[in-house]
C-alpha positions as CSV (number, residue, x, y, z in Angstrom):
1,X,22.9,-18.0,39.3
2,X,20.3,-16.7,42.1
3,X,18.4,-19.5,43.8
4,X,14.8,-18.6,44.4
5,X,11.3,-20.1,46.5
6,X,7.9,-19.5,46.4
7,X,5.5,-19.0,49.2
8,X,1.7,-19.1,48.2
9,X,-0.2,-17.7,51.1
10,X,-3.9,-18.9,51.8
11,X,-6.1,-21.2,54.1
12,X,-8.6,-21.4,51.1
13,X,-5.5,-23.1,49.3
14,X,-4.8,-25.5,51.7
15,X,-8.1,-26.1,52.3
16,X,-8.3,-27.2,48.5
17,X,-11.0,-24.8,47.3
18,X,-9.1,-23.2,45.4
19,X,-6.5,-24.6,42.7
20,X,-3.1,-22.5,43.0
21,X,-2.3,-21.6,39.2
22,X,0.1,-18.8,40.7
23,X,3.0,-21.1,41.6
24,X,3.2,-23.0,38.3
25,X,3.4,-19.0,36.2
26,X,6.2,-17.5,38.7
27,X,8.1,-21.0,38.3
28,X,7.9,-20.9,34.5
29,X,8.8,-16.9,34.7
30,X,11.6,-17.8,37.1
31,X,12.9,-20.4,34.4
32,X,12.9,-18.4,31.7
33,X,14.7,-16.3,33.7
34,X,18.1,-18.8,34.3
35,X,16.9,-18.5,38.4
36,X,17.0,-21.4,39.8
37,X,14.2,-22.7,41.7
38,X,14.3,-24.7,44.9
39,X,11.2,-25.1,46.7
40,X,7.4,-24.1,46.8
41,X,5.3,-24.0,50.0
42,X,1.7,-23.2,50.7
43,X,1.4,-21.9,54.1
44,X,-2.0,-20.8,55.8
45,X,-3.7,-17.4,56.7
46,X,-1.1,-17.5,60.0
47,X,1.0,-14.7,60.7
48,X,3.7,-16.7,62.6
49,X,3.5,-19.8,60.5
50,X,4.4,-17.5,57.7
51,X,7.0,-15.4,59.0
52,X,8.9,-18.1,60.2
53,X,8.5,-19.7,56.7
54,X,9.6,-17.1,55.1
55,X,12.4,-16.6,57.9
56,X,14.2,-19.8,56.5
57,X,13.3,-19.2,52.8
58,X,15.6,-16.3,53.2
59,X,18.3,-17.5,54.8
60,X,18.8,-20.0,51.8
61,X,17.8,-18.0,48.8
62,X,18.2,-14.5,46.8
63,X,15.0,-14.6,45.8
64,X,11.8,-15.0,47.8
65,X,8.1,-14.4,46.2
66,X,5.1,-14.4,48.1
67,X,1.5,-14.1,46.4
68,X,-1.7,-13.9,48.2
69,X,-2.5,-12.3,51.6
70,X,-2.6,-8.4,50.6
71,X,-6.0,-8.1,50.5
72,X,-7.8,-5.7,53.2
73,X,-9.1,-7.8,55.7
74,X,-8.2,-8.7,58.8
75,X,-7.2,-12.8,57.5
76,X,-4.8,-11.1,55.2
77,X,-1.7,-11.8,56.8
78,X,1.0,-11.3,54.8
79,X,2.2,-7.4,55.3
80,X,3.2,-8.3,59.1
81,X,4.9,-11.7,58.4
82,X,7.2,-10.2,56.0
83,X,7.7,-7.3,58.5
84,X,7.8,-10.1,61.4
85,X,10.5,-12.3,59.8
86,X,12.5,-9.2,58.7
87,X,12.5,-7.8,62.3
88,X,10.8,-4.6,60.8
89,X,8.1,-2.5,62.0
90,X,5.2,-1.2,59.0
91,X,4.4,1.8,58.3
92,X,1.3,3.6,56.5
93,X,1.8,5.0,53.0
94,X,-0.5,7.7,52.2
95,X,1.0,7.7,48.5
96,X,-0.3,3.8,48.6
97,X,-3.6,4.3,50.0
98,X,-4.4,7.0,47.3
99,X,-3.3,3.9,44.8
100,X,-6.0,2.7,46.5
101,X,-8.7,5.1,46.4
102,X,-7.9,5.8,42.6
103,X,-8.4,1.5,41.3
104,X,-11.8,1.5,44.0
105,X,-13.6,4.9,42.1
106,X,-11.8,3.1,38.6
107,X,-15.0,0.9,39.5
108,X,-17.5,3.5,41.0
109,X,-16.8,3.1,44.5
110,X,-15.2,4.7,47.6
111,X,-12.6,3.0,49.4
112,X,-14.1,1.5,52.5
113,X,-11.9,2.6,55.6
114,X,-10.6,-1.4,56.1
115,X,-8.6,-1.2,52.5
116,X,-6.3,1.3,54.4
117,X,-4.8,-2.2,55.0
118,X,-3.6,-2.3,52.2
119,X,-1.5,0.9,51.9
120,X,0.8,-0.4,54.8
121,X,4.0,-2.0,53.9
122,X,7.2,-3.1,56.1
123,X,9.7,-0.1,57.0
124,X,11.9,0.7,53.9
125,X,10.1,-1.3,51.7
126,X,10.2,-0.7,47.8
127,X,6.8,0.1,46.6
128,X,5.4,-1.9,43.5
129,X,2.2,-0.5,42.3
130,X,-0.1,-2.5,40.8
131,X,-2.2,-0.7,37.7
132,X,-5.0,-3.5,37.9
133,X,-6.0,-3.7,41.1
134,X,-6.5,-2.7,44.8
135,X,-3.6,-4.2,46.0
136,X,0.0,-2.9,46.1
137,X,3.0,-5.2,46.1
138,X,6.2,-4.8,47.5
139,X,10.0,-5.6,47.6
140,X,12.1,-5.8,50.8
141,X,15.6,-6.0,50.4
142,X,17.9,-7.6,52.9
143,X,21.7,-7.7,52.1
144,X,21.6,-11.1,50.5
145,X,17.7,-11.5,49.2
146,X,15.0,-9.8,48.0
147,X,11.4,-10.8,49.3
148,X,8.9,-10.0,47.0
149,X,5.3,-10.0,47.9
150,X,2.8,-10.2,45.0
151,X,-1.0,-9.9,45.4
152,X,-2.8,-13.3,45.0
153,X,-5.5,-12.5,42.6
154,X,-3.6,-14.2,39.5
155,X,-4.2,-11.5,36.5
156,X,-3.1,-8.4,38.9
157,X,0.1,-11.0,40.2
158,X,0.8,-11.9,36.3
159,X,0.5,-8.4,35.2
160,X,2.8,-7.0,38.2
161,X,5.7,-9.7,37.9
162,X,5.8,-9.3,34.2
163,X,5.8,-5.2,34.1
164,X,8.0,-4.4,37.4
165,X,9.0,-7.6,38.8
166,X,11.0,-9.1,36.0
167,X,13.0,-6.4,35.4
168,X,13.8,-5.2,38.9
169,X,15.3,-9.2,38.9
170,X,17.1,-8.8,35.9
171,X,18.9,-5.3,37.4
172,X,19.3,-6.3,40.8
173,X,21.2,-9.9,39.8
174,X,22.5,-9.2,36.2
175,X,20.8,-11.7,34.9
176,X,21.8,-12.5,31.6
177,X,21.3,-16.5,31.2
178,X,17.8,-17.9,30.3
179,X,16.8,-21.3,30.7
180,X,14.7,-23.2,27.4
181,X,12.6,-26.3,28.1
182,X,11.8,-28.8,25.4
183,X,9.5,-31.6,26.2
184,X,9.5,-34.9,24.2
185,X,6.1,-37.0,24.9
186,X,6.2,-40.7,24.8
187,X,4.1,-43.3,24.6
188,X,4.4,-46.7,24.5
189,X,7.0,-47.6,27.0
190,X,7.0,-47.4,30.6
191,X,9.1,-44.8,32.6
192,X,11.6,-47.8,33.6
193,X,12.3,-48.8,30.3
194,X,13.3,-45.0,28.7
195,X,15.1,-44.5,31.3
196,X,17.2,-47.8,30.8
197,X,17.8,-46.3,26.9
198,X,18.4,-42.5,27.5
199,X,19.7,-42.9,31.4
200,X,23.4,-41.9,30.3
201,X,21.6,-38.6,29.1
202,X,20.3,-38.0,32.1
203,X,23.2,-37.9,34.0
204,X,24.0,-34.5,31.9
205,X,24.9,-30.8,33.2
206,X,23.6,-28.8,30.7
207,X,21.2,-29.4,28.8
208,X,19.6,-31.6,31.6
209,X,17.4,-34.5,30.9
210,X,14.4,-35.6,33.0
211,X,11.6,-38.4,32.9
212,X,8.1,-37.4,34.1
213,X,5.4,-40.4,34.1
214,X,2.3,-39.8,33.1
215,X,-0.9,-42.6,32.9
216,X,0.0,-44.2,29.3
217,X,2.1,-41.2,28.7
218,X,6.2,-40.2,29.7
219,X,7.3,-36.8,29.2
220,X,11.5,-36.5,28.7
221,X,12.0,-32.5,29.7
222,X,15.2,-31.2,27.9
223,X,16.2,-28.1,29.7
224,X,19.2,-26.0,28.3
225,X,21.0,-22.8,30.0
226,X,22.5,-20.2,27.9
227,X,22.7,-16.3,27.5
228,X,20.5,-16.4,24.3
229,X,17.7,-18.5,23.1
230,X,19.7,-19.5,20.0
231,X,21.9,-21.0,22.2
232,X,19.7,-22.5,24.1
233,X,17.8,-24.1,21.3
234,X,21.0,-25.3,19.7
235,X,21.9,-27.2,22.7
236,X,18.6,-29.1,23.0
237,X,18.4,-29.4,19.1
238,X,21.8,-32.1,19.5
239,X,19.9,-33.7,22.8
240,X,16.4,-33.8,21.1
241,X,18.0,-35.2,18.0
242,X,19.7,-38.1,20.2
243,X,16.8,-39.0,22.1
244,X,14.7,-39.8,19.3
245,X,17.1,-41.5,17.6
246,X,17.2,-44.1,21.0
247,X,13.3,-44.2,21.1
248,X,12.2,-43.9,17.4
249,X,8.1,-43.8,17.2
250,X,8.2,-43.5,21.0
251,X,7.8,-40.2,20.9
252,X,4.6,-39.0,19.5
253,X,5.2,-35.2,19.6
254,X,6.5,-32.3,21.9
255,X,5.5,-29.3,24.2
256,X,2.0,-29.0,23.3
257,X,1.3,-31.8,20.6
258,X,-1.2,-33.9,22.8
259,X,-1.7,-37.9,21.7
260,X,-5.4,-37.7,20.6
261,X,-4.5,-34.7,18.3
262,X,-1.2,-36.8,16.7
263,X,-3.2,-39.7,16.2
264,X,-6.5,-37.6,14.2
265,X,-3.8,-36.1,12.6
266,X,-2.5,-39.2,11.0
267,X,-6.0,-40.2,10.5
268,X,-6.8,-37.3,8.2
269,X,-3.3,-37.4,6.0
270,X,-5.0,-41.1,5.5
271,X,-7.8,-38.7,4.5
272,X,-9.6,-41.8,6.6
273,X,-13.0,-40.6,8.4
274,X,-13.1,-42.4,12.0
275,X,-15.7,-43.6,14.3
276,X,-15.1,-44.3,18.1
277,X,-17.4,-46.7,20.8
278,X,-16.4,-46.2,24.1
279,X,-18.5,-48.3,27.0
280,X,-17.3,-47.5,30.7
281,X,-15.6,-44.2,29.9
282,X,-18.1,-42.2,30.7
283,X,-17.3,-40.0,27.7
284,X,-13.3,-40.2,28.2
285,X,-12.8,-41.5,24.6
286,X,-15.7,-38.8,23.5
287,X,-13.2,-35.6,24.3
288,X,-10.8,-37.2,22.4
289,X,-12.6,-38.6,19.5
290,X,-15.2,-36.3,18.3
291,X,-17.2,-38.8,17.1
292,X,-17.9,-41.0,19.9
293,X,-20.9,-43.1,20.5
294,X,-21.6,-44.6,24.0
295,X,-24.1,-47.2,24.1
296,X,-26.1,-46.8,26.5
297,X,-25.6,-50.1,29.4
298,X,-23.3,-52.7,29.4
299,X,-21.4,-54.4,26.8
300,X,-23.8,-57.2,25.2
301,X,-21.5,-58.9,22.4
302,X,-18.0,-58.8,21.0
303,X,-16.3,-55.5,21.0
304,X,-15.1,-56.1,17.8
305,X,-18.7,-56.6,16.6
306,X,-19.8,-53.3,18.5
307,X,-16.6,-51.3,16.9
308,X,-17.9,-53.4,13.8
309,X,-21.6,-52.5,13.9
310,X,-20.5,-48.6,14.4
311,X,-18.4,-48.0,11.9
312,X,-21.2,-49.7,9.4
313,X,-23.9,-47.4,11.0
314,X,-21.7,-44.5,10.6
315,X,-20.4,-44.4,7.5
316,X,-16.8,-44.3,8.8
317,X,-13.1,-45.9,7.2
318,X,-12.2,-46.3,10.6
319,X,-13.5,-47.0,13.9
320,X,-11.8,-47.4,17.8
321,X,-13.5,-49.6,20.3
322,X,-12.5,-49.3,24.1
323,X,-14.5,-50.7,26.9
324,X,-13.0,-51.1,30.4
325,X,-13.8,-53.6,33.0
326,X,-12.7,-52.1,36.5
327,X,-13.5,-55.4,38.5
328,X,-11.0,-57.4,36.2
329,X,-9.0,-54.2,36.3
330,X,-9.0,-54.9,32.5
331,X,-10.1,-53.2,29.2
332,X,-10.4,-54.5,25.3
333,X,-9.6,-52.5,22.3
334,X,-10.8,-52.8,19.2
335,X,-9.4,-51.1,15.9
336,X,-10.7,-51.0,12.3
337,X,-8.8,-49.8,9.3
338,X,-9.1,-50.1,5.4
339,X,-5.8,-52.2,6.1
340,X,-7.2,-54.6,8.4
341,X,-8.9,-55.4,11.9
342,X,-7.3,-56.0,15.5
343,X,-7.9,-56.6,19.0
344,X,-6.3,-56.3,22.2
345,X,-7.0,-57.2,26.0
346,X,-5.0,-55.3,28.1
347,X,-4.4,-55.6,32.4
348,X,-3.7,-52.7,34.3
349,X,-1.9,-52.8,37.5
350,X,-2.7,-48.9,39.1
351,X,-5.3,-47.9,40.7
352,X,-9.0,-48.4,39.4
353,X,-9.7,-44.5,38.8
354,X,-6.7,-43.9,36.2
355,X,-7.6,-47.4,34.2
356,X,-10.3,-45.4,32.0
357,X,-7.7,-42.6,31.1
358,X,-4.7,-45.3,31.0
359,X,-6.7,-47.7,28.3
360,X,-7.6,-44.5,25.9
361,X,-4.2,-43.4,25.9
362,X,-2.9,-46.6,25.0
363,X,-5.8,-47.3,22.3
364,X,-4.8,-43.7,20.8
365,X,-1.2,-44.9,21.0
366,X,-2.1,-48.0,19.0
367,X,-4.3,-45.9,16.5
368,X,-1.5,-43.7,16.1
369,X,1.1,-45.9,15.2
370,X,-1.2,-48.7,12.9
371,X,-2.6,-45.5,10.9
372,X,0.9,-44.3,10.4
373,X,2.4,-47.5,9.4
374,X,-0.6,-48.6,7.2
375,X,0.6,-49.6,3.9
């Protein structure tokens, strides 16, 4: 199976002003694929940073994607690092630069002379035009990788891996295995403790097991290689099957159930209306909850009262109090249901800024499970 890294090129990147979305699509492509994926990198606007980047990414892989960098300014690097680490010279493409001309008067312009740029391309390099936009990709092929540079802009990098990208992969390395994820979200118990009932599972070759932690939340990641997605599926199906027979109502949903939507959903085969009161959240609960009131200052009685008082105003079967208290580290939950009342102080140990997100999660957790075993 070919082994593969990504290089995502860009000061702005490292600079954090802009969020890299690229990385996280090629990976998921990559998987999908049955290529195995080693290591990411963001590197800077530096020609000799990213050659020599790139350098020991090919040494260690068949596969090697860069994105970003092909603009037509002088910060956009990426043409002579590839050419740089290869030991190639570049070369201007007049078929390339009329690529060029043609997407620019797509849009009513000229090509300005700088864009020239972008119609150079290491020696011997494979072409890869790009049908939505001004910047050409290409493929250079060494006798044991293939270094792939994609533009940056995400919907002209998505477009040009998915049309000409993929399949060049799938020629060049007969790639006939896919890989199918299945994720299992928990909630309920900590990392430590799924880990201490599913560990023997994770010690597996294929399909693969994998805890991710989340605040109030732990993902289980079942990944399965095979040459068909039937295949594929039936291999996690006996894994999936296992694993919630070990955690029972830990698990909540999977791939992209999310808690708040499990829990409403319980709520309504009740066919239960629900209220929430949040205070401190600063309208965490209220993107979960659609009906969400947050008094405004600080709690001034009970919460239960306050969960009380807003479920009466509102009309509601059910109603779910939070309010956190970051001094104490601390927060209080409050539920109301036709089958009965409860409350809860709860301690957190992380850091202040996830104890908002880490209460709701748990309060949702709690609704979730006292709806669904209400009698």
């Amino acid at each position: 199976m070919p082994t593969a890294e990504i290089l995502t090129i860009g000061t702005e990147i490292l600079l954090g002003e802009i969020v890299d979305t690229n990385t996280r699509h090629i990976a998921l492509t990559l998987r999908d694929l049955g290529v195995d994926l080693y290591r990411t990198v963001t590197i800077g606007d530096n020609v000799e940073r990213i050659a020599t980047a790139i350098r020991e990414s090919v040494q260690r892989n068949d596969i090697v994607i860069t994105t970003g960098g092909l603009g037509p300014t002088i910060d956009d690097p990426t043409r002579g690092a590839v050419a740089r680490a290869l030991a190639l010279e570049t070369e201007f493409r007049e078929e390339l630069w009329q690529q060029v001309v043609d997407a620019v008067a797509r849009y009513g312009r000229k090509a300005a002379e700088n864009q020239k740029r972008q119609a150079i391309v290491p020696v011997g390099a494979i072409a890869v035009k790009n049908p939505v936009g001004t910047a050409p990709a290409f493929i250079v092929e060494t006798a044991s990788c293939a270094v792939i540079s994609l533009p940056g802009v995400p919907n002209e990098m998505e477009h040009i891996l998915h049309e000409s990208v993929i399949p060049y992969l799938q020629k060049r390395f007969g790639l006939r295995q896919l890989i199918k994820v299945r994720v299992l979200h928990c909630a309920g118990l900590g990392e430590g403790t799924i880990d201490e009932r599913i560990g023997d599972l994770e010690l597996l070759a294929n399909p693969t097991v994998g805890l991710a932690a989340h605040t109030g939340i732990v993902d289980v990641r079942i990944a399965a290689k095979a040459e068909t997605e039937d295949q594929a599926a039936a291999l996690i199906a006996g894994i999936e099957k296992e694993i919630r027979s070990r955690l029972g109502k830990v698990v909540f949903g999977a791939d992209d159930d999310r808690l708040e939507m499990v829990a409403l959903e319980a709520v309504a085969q009740r066919g239960w209306s629900i209220i929430g009161i949040e205070y401190g959240l600063h309208g965490l609960l209220a993107s979960k909850l659609p009906r969400t009131v947050a008094p405004a200052g600080s709690l001034t009685t009970t919460l239960l009262e306050a969960t009380r008082a807003a479920r009466s105003e509102a009309g509601a079967d059910a109603a779910l109090g939070i309010a956190i208290f970051e001094v104490e580290r601390a927060a209080d939950l409050a539920l109301i249901t036709p089958a009965g009342q409860e409350t809860h102080r709860i301690t957190f140990g992380g850091p202040p800024r996830s104890l908002a997100r880490w209460a709701t999660n748990l309060a949702l957790n709690w609704l979730r499970i006292k709806v669904e075993d209400a009698s």
